[in-house]
PAZAPA-4460 file (N, C-alpha, C; in steps of 0.05 Angstrom, whole numbers, plus 32768, in hexadecimal, padded with zeros to 4 digits):
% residues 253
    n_x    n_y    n_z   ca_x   ca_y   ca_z    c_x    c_y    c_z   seq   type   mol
   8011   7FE8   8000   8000   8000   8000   8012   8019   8000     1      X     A
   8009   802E   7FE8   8020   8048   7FF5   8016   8050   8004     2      X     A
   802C   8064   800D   8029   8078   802C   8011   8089   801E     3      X     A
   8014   8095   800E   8001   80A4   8007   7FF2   80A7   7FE2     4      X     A
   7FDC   80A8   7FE4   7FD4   80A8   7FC2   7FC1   80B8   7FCA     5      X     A
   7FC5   80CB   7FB0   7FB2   80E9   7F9C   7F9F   80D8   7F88     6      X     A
   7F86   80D9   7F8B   7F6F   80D6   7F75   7F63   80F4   7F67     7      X     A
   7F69   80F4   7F59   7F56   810C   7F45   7F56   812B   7F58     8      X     A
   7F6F   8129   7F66   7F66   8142   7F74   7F69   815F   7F64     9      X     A
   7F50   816E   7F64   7F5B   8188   7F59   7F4B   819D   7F6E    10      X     A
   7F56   81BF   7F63   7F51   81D4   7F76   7F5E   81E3   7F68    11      X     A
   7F42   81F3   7F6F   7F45   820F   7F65   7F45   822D   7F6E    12      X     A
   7F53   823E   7F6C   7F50   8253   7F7A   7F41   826D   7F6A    13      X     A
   7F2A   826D   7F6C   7F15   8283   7F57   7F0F   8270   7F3F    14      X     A
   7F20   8280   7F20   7F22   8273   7F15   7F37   8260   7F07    15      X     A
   7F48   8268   7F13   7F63   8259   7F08   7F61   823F   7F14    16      X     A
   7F67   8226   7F08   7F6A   820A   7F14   7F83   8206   7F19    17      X     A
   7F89   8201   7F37   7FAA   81FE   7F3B   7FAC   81E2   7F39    18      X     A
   7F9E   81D4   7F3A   7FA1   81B1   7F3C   7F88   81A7   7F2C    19      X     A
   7F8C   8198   7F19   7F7A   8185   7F09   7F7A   816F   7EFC    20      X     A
   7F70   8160   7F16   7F72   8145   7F0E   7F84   8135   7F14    21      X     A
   7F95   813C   7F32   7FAD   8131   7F38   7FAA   8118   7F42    22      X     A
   7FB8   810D   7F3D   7FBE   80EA   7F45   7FD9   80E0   7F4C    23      X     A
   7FDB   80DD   7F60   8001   80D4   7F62   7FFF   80BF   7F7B    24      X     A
   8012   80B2   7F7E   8010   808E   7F9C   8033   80A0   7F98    25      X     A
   8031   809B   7FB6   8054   809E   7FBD   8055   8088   7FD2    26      X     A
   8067   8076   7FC9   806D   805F   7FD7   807D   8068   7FF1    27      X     A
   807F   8056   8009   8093   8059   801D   80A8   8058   8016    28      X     A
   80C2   8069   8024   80DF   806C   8015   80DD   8080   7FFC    29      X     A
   80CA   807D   7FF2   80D8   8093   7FD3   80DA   80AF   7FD6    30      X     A
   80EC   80B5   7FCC   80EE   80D1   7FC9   80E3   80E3   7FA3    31      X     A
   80D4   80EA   7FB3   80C2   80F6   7F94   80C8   8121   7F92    32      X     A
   80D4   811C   7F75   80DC   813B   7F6F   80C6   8144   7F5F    33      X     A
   80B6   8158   7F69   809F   816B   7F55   80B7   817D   7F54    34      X     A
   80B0   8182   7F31   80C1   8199   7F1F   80AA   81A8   7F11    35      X     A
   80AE   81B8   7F06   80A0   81C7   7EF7   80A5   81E9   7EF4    36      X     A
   8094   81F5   7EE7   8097   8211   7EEB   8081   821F   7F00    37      X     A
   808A   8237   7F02   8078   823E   7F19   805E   8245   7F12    38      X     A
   8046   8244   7F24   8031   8240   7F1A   801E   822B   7F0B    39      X     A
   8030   8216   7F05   802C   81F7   7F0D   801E   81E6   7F1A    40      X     A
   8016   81F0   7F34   8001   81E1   7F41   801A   81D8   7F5F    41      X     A
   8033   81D7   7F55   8045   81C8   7F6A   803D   81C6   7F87    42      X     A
   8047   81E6   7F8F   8040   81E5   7FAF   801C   81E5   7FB2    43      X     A
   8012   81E1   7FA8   7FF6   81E8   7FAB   7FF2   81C7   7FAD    44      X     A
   7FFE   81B8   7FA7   7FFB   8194   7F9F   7FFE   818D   7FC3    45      X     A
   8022   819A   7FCB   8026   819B   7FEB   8012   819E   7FF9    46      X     A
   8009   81BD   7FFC   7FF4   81C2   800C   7FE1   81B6   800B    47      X     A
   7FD6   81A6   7FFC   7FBF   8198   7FF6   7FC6   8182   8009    48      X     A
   7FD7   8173   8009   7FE5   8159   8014   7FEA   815B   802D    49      X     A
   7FEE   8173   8040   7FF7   8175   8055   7FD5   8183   805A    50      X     A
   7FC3   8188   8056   7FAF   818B   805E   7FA7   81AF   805F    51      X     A
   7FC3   81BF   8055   7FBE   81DB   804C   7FAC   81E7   8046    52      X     A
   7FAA   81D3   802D   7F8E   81E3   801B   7F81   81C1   8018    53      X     A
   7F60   81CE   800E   7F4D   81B4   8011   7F49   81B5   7FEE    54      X     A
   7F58   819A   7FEA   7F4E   819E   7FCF   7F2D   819E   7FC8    55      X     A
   7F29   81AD   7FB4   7F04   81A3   7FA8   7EF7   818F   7FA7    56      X     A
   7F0C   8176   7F9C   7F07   815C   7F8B   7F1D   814E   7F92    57      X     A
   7F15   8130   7F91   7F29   811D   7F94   7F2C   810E   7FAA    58      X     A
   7F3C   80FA   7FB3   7F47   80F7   7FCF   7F5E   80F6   7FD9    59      X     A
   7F69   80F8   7FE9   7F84   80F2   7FF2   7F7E   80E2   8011    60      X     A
   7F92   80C0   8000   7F90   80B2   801B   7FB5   80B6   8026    61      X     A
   7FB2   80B0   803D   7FCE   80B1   804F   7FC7   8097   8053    62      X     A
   7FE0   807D   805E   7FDA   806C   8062   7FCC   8059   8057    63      X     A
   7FB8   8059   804D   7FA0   804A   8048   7F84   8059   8049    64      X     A
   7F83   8074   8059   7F72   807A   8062   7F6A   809A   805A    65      X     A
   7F52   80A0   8053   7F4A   80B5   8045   7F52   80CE   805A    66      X     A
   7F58   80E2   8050   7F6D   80F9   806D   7F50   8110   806D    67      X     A
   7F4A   8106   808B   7F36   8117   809E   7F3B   8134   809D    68      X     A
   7F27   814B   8091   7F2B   8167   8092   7F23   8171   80A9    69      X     A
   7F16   8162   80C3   7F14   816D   80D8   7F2D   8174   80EC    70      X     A
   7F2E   818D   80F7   7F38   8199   8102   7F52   817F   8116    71      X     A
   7F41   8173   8125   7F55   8159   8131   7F63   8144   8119    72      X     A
   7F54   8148   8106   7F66   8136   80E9   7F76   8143   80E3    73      X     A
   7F79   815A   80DE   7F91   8165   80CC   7F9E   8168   80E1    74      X     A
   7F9D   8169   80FA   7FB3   816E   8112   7FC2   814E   8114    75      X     A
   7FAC   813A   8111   7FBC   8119   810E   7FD9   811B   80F9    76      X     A
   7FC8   8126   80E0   7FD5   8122   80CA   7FEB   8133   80C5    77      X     A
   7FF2   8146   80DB   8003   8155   80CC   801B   814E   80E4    78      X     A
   8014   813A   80F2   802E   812B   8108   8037   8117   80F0    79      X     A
   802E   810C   80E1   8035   80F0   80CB   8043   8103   80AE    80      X     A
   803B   811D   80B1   8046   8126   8090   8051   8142   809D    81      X     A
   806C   8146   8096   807C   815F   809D   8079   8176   808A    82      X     A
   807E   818A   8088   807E   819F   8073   808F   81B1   807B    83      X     A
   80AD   81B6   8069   80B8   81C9   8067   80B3   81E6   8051    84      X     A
   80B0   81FB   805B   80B0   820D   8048   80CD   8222   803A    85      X     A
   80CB   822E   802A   80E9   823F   8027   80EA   8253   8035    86      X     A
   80CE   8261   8044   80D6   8268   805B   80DE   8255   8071    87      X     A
   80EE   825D   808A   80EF   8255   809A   80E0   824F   80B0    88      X     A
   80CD   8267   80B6   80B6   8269   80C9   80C6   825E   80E2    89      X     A
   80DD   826C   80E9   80E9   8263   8106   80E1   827C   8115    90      X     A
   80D6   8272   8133   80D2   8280   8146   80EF   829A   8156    91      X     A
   80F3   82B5   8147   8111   82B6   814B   8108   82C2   8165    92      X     A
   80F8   82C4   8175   80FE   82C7   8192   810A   82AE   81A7    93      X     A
   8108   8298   819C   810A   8280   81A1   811F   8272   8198    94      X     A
   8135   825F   81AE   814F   8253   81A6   814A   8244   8193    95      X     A
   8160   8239   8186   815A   8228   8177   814F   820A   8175    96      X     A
   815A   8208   819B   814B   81F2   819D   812F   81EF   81AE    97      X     A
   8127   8209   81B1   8111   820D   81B6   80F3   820F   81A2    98      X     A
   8101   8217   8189   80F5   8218   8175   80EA   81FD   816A    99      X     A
   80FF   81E5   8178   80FD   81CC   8173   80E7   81BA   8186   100      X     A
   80F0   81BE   819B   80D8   81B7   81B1   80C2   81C2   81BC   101      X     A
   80BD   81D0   81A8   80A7   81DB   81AB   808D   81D0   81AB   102      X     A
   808D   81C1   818B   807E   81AC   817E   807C   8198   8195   103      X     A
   8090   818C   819A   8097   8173   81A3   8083   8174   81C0   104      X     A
   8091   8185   81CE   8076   818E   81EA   8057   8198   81E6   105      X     A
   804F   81A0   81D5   803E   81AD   81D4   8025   819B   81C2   106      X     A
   8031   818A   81AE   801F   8181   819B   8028   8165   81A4   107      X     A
   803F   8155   81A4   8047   813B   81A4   803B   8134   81C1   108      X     A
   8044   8148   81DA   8045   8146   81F4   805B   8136   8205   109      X     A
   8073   8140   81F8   8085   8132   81FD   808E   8145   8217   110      X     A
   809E   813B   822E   80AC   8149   8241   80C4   815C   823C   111      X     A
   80D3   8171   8243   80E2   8181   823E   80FA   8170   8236   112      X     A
   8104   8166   8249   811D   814F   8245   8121   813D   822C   113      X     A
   8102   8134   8232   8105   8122   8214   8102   812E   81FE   114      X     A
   80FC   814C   81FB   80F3   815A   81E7   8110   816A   81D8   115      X     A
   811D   816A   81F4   8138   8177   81E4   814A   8164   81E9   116      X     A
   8153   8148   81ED   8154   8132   81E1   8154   812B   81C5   117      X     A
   8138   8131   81BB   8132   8125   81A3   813C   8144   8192   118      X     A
   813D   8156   8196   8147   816C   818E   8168   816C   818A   119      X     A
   8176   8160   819B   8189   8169   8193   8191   8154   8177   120      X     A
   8186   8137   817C   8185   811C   816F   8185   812B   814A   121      X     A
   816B   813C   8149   8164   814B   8132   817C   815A   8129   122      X     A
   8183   8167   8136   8196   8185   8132   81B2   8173   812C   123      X     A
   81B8   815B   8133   81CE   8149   8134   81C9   8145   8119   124      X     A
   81B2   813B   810F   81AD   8131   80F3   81AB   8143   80DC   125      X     A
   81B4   815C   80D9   81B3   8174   80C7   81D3   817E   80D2   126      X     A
   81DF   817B   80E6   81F7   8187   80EA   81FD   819B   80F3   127      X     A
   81E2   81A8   8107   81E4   81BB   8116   81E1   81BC   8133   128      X     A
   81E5   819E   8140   81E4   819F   815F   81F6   81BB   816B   129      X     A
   8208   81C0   8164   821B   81D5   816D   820A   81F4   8170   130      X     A
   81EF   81F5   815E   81E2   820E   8165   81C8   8209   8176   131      X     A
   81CA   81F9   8189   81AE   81F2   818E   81A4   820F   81A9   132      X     A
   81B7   8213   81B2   81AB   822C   81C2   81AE   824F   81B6   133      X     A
   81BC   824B   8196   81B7   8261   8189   8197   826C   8182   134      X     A
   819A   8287   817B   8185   8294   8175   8180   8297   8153   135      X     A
   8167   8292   814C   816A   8282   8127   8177   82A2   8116   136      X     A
   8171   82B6   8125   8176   82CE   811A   8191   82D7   810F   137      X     A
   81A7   82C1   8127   81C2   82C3   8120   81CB   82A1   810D   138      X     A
   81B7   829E   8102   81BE   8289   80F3   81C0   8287   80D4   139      X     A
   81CF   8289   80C1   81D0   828D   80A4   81B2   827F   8098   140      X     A
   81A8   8286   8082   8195   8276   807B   8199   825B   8073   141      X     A
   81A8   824D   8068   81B0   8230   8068   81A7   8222   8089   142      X     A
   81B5   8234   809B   81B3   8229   80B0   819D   821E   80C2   143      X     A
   8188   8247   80BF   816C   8246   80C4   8156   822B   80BA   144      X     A
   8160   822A   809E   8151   8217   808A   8158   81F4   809C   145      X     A
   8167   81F4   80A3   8173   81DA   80A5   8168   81D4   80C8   146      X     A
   8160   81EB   80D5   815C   81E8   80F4   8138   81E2   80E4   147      X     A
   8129   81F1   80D0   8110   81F0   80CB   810C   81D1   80CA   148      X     A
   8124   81BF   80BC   8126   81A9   80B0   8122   8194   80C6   149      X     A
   8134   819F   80D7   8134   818A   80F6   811A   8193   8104   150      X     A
   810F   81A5   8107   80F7   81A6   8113   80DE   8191   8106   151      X     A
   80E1   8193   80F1   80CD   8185   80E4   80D3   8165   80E9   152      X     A
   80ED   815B   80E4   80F1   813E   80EC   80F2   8138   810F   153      X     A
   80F4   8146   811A   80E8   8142   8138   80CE   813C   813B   154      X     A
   80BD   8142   812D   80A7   8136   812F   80A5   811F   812E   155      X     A
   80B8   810B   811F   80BF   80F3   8115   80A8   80F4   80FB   156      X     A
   80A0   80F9   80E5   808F   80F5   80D0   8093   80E0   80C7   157      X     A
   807A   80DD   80AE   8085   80C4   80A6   8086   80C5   8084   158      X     A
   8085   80E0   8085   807D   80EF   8069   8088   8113   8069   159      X     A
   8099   8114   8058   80A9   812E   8059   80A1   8137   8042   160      X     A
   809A   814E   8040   8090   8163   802A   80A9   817E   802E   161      X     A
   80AC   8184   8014   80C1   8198   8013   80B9   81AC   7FFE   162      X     A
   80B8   81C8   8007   80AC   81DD   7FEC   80C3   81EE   7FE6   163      X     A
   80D7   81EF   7FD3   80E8   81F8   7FCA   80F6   820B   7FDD   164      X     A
   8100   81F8   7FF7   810C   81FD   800B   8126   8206   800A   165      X     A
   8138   820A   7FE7   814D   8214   7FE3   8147   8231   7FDB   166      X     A
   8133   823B   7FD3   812A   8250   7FB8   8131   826C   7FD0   167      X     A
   8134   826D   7FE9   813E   827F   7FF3   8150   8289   8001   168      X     A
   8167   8274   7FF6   8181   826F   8009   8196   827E   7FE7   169      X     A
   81B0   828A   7FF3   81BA   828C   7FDF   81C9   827A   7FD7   170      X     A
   81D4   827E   7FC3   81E2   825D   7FAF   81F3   8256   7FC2   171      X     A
   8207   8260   7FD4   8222   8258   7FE2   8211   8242   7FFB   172      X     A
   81F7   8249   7FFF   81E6   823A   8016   81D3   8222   8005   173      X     A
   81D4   821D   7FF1   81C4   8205   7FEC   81D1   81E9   7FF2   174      X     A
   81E2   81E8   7FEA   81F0   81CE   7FF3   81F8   81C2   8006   175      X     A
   81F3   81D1   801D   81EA   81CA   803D   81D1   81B9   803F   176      X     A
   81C4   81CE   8034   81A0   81C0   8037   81A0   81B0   8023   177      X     A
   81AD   81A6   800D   81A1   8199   7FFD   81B2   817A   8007   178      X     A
   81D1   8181   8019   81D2   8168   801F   81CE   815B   802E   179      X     A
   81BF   8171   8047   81A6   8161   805C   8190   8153   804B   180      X     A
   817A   815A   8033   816B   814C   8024   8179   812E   801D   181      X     A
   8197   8131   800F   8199   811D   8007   81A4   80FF   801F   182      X     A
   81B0   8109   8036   81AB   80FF   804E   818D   80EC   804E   183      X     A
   8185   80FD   8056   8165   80F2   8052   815C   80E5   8048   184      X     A
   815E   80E5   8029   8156   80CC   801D   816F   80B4   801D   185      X     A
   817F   80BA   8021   818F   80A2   8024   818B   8094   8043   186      X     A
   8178   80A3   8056   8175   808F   806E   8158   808B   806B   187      X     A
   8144   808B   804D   8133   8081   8046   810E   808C   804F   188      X     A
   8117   80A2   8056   8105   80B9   8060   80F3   80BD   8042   189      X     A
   80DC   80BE   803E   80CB   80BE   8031   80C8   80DD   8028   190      X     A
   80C7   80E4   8011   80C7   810A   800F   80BE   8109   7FE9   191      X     A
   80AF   811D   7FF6   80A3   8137   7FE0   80B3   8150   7FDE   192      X     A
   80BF   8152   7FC3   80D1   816D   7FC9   80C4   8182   7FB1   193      X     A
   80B6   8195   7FAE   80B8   81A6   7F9D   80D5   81B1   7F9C   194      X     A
   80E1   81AF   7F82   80FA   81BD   7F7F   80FD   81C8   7F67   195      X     A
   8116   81DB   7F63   8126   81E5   7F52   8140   81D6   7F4F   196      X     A
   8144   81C7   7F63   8169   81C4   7F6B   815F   81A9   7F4A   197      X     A
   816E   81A7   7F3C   816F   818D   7F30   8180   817C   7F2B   198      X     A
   8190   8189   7F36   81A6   8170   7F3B   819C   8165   7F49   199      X     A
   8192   816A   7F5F   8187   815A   7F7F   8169   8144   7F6C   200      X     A
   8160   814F   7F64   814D   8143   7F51   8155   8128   7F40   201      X     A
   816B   8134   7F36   8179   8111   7F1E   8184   80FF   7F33   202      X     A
   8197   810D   7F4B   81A0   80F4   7F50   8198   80EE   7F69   203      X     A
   817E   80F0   7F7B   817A   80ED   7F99   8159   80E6   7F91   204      X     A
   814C   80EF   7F7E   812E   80E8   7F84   8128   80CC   7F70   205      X     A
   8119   80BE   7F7A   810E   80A6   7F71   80FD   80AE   7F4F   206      X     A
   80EE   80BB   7F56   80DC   80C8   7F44   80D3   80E6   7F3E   207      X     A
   80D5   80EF   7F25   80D0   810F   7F27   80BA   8115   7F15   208      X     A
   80AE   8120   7F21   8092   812B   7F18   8090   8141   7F06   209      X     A
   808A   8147   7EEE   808C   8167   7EDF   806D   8169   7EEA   210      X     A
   806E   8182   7EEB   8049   8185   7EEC   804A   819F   7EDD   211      X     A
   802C   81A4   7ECD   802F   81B7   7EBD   8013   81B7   7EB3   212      X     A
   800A   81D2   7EC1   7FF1   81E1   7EBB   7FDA   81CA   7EC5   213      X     A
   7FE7   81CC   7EEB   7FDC   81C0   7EF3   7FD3   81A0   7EFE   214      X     A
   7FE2   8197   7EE1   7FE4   8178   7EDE   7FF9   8169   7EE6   215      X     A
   8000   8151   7EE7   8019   8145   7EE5   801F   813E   7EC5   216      X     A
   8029   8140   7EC0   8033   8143   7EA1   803D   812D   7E97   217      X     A
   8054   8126   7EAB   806D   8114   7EAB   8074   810B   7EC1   218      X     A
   8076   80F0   7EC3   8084   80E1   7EE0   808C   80CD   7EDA   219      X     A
   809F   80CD   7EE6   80B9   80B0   7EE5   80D2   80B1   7EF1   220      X     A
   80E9   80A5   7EEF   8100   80A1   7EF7   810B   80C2   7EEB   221      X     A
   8128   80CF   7EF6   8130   80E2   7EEC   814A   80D8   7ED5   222      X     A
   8148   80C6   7ED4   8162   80BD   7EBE   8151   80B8   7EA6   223      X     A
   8139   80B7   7EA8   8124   80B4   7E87   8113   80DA   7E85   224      X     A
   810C   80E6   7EA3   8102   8102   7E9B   8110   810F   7E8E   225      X     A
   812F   810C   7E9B   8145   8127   7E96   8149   811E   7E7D   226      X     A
   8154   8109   7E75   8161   80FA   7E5A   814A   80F9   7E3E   227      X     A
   8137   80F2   7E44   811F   80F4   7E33   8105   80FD   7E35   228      X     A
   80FF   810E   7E37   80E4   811A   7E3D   80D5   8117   7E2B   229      X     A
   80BD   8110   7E33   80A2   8100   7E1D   809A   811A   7E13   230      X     A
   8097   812A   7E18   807F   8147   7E10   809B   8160   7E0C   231      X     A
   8090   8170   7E08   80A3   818A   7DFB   809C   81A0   7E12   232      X     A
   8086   8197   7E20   8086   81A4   7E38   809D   81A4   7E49   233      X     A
   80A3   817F   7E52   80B8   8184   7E61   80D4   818E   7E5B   234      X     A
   80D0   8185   7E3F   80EE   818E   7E30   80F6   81AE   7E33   235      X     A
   80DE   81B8   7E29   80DE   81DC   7E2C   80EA   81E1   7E49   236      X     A
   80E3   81CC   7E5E   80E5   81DB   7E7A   8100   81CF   7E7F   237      X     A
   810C   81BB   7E7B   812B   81B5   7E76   813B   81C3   7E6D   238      X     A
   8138   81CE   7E51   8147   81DB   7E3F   814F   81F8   7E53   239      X     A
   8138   8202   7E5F   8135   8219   7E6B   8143   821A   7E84   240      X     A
   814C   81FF   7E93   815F   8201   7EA7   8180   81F2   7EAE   241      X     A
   817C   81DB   7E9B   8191   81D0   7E98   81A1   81D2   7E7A   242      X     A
   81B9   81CB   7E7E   81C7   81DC   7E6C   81C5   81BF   7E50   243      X     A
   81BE   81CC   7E37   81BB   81B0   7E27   81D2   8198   7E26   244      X     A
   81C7   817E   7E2B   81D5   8172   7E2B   81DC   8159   7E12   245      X     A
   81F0   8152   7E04   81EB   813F   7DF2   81D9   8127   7DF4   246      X     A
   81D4   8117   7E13   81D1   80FE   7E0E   81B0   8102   7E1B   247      X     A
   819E   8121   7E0F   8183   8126   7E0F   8177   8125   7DF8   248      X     A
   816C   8116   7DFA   8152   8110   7DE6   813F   8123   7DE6   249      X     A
   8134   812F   7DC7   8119   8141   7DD5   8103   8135   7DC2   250      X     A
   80E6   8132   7DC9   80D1   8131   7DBD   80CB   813F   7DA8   251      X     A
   80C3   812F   7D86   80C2   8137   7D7A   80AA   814A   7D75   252      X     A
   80AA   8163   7D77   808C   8177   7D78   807A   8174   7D5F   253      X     A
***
């Protein structure tokens, strides 16, 4: 059974359709890359999945089981599915490892001890135990991003959602955060990444998703998207970020 499967979900905001007709199963362990251009439907697919926004149409089961929009459901569901944003949304009145146990006491009901316990356990696993009583304000953004990162895996999830959690760091700071991501899937952590990064895309995600005008367009392995793209859609959106390569195939228009 996957962890999670999309039936026919779509939603709309007025008149624009940000999602139509989405369908996707993400098995346990995989790591799945949504690509596309902006305006796509991408993060709007996230928020849908973490219980953000209610889609119109469709279902989304977790587990096996259709995901409850009541107020105590989406509070269940959002301990089982993490969500990072490219903001950080760190509390900067608050240490860093306070920012961490916060969750943990308040929603988990875990005790202080065991809460910054499991906090520092997190902050060990991104490579920032050493700032755990800093303030996020004196922290570079790579860094901020990466404390956002351990907050969210303190929860222990069982499902990681990521919304282009590089797109606000500058270039000298991506490769911090991108090699906490790839950490991650190599200790088999289950994740949704909206991205840009594509390198992180060819060689760390199981499967990459184009979506486009709403839809999923294209999905499969990234050694058949990047190398041969079925539609001129995805090709157009390749051409436009990676540099041409000989051994790409493009669809004949």
């Amino acid at each position: 059974m996957p962890i999670l499967a999309l039936s026919g979900i779509s939603k709309r905001f007025g008149t624009h359709v940000a999602l139509d007709r989405v369908s996707l199963t993400i098995e346990t362990g995989e790591v799945v890359a949504i690509i596309g251009r902006s305006g796509s439907g991408k993060t709007t697919l996230l928020r849908c999945i973490n219980g953000l926004e209610v889609p119109d149409s469709g279902d989304i089961l977790f587990d096996g089981c259709v995901m409850e929009r009541s107020r105590a459901g989406l509070r269940a569901l959002r301990r089982e599915i993490g969500i990072v944003f490219q903001s950080f949304n760190l509390f900067p009145h608050l240490t860093v490892e306070r920012n961490i146990t916060l969750g943990l006491t308040e929603a988990k009901g875990l005790s202080l001890p065991e809460a910054r316990e499991r906090a520092r356990e997190v902050l060990r696993q991104v490579d920032l135990e050493d700032k755990i009583t800093a303030a996020p304000l004196r922290l570079s953004g790579g860094q901020q991003q990466r404390v956002a990162i351990a907050r969210s895996l303190a929860m222990q999830p069982r499902l990681m959602l990521f919304d282009e959690i590089t797109s606000a760091l500058d270039p000298e700071l991506v490769g911090e955060v991108i090699n906490v991501l790839e950490q991650l899937a190599t200790d088999g952590m289950t994740m949704i990444l909206v991205t840009h990064e594509m390198g992180f895309a060819r060689v760390a995600a199981d499967t990459v998703v184009f979506m486009h005008q709403g839809q999923i367009w294209e999905k499969g392995p990234p050694s058949r998207l990047f190398t041969a793209p079925a539609t001129a859609e995805l090709a157009s959106f390749i051409d436009a970020i990676l540099p041409v390569s000989p051994d790409v195939t493009r669809p004949v228009s």
